[in-house]
C-alpha positions, -999 to 999 in steps of 0.1 A, spaced: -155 521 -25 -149 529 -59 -158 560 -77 -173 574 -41 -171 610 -50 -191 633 -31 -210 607 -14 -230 613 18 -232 592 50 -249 607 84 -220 594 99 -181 581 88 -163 560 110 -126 559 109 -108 528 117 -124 492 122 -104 481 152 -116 471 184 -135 506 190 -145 514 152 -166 483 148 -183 487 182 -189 522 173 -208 506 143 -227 480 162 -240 509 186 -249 526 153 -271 493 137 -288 487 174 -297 522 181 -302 540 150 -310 521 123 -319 545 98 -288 562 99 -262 562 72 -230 556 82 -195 538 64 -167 520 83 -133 533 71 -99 508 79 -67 523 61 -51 486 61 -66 454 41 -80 438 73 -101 451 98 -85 441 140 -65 476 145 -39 463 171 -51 423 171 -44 416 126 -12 445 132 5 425 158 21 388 150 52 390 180 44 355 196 22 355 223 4 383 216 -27 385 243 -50 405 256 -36 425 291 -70 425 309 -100 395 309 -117 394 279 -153 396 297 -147 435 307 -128 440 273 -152 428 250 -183 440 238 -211 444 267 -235 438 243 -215 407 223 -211 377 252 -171 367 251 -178 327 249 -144 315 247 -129 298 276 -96 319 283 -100 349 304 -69 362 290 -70 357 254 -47 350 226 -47 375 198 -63 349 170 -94 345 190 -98 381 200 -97 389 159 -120 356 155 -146 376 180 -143 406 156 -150 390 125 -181 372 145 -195 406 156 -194 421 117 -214 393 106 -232 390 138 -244 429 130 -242 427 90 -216 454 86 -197 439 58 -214 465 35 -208 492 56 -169 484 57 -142 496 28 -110 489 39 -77 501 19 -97 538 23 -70 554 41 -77 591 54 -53 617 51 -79 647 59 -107 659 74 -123 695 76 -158 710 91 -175 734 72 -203 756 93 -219 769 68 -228 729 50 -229 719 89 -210 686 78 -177 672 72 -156 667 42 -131 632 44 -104 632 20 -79 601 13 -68 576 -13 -80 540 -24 -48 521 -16 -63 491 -36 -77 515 -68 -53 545 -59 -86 567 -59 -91 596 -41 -118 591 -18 -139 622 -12 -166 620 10 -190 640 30 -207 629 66 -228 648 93 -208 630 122 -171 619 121 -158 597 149 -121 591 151 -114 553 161 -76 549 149 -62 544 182 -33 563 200 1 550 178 13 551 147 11 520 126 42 526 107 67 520 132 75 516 174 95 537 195 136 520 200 153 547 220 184 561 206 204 533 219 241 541 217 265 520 193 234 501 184 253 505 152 280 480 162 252 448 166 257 423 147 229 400 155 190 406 146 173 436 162 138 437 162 112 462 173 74 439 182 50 459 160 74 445 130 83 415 140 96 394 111 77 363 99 107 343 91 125 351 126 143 321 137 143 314 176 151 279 182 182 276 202 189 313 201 198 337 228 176 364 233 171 398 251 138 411 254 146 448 262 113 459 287 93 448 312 56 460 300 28 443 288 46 428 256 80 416 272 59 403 297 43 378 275 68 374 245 93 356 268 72 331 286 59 323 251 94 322 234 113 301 265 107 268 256 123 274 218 149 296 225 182 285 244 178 313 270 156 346 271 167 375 291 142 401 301 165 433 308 143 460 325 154 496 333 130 494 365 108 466 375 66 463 372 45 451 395 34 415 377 3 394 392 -1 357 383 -40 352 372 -55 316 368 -62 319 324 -98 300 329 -125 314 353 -143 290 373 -167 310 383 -176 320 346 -178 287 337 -201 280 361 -222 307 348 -222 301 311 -235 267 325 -266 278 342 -276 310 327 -283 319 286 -252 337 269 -260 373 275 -271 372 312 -242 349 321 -221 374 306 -237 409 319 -230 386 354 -188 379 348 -183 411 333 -202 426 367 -185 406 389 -147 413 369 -152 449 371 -164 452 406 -134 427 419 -112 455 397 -124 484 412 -119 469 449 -84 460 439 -79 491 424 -89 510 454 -78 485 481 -37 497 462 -48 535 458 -58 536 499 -37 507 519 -5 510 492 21 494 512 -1 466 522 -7 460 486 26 462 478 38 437 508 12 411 492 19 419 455 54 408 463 48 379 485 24 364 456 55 372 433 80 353 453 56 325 460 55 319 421 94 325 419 96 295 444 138 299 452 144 324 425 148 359 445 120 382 439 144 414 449 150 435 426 134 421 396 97 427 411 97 449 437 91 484 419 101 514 436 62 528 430 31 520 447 8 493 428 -11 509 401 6 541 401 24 527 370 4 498 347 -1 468 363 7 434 345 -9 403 347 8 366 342 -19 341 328 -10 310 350 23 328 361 37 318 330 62 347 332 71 331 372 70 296 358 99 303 330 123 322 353 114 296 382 126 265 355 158 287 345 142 287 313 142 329 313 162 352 333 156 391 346 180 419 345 174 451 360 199 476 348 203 506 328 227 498 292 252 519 286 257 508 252 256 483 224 288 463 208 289 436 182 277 409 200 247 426 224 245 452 252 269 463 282 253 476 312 258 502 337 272 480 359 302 467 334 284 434 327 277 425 295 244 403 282 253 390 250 225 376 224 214 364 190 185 383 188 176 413 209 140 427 211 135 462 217 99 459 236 102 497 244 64 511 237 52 529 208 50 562 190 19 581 197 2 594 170 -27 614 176 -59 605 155 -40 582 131 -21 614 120 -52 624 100 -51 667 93 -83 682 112 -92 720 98 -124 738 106 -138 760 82 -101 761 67 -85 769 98 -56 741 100 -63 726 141 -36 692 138 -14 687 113 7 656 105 
């Protein structure tokens, strides 16, 4: 948006992620005479799915609940790679026309209300033109996500100093990283560890997944033959409106079937884990020390994760590190793990509202 001083919208979106561009679909469908502009700080719109290139990166839930309800998800894989999930994006902004509604490189550094105008002034900088971008707006919505973009969270791991192979954090993983025949530590057992190292097994010599405390991790077939069966027989939308019914009632039940019976959840958690491990013991590595869903639960497309351990492809250690040296990580127990490459998939920051400032009627409320 070039020269965009003192321009007017009803409403401003921030961020064209996941949320921001629903936001703006909501906004076409059911109020179509409103103004309203799509802001995205970075050069492509995807928030987490265009960020994100660590291999394997996937959706952690099926794609018929996590995509849009009004959008059908046609693709085949219930648990879907991060290409296709951005491919669904770019589909829904031409499927709604909201090219002309998005600027992108229009990152926001400040927002204030002002009672008296009864409307909000957005302040930030062009990073294509280097502009200032000053623009006014009845409604702001917020849709940057929780973390910061700049960088993860690596504890302060002692003597990390003292590495001399590659340490990498996911949200920066280098395009030019070099697996094959490398050993590698995957620090974590979340969401991402869970699925770099069944995607990275078959390159690398060995992958270790070192884990603090285990996570409950379920095995889920990656193609739904129910949905199939659905998209077969019904249009688009209603076969969709039917999986995405049927994925989030058989959620809830599971949900609650943990929250009231937890140990018997937990006994058959496990015994699906072992089943999957086939001779590989499933104690300690998967039997967490929490009831299920007291912590986020993880989900193995196919039992990929299982599979990789099960072929001694990838290996679990559950242990707290004492330290780094030169050539990798020493743990509590005296044992040391020694790697190529060592992958720190220890969370993220949090960054409330994309760290923008928020004042009302120049009273400072968050400040970066």
């Amino acid at each position: 948006m070039k020269n965009s001083s003192n321009k007017h919208f009803d409403v401003i979106i921030i961020g064209a992620g996941l949320s921001g561009i629903g936001v703006a679909c909501h906004l076409k469908r059911n109020c179509p005479n409103k103004t309203f502009a799509m802001l995205e700080g970075r050069s492509n719109i995807g928030g987490t799915w265009d960020l994100f290139k660590y291999p394997g990166i996937r959706s952690d839930s099926d794609m018929h609940t996590f995509a849009y309800s009004f959008k059908p998800w046609t693709y085949h894989k219930t648990i879907s790679d991060g290409a296709t999930i951005l491919k669904y994006l770019n589909e829904t902004i031409d499927d709604y026309e909201l090219k002309k509604h998005l600027k992108l490189n229009h990152w926001i550094s400040e927002v204030s209300w002002n009672s008296d105008e009864n409307k909000w002034a957005v302040v930030g900088k062009d990073n294509e033109s280097k502009e200032e971008i000053q623009l006014t707006c009845n409604f702001l919505l917020s849709c940057t996500g929780y973390y910061d973009y700049d960088e993860g969270y690596t504890p302060d791991f002692k003597g990390i100093e003292k590495y001399k192979g590659r340490f990498v954090h996911p949200q920066k993983w280098p395009s030019t990283l070099e697996l094959k025949n490398k050993d590698v530590i995957i620090i974590g057992s979340g969401a991402t560890a869970v699925t770099i190292v069944p995607k990275i097994a078959d390159t690398v010599s060995h992958v270790t997944m070192l884990q603090r405390s285990p996570t409950y991790v379920g095995a889920l077939p990656n193609k739904d033959v129910l949905a199939k069966f659905f998209k077969l027989i019904f249009p688009k939308k209603i076969a969709h409106k039917i999986i995405r019914t049927k994925n989030v009632l058989l959620d809830m039940v599971f949900f609650n079937a943990c929250r009231k019976w937890p140990n018997t959840m937990k006994k058959y958690i496990v015994k699906k884990a072992q089943k999957e491990l086939g001779d590989v013991p499933v104690h300690p590595h998967f039997t967490p020390n929490y009831n299920p869903w007291e912590q986020r639960f993880c989900l193995a497309p196919d039992g990929d994760l299982f599979k990789s351990i099960r072929e001694g492809k990838a290996s679990v250690e559950t242990a707290k590190i004492v330290c780094f040296n030169k050539t990798g990580i020493v743990l509590e127990s005296g044992k040391e793990l020694a790697a190529d490459i060592i992958v720190s998939a220890t969370g993220l920051r949090i960054l409330p509202l994309g760290g923008v400032s928020i004042s009302i009627d120049k009273k400072p409320i968050l400040r970066r």
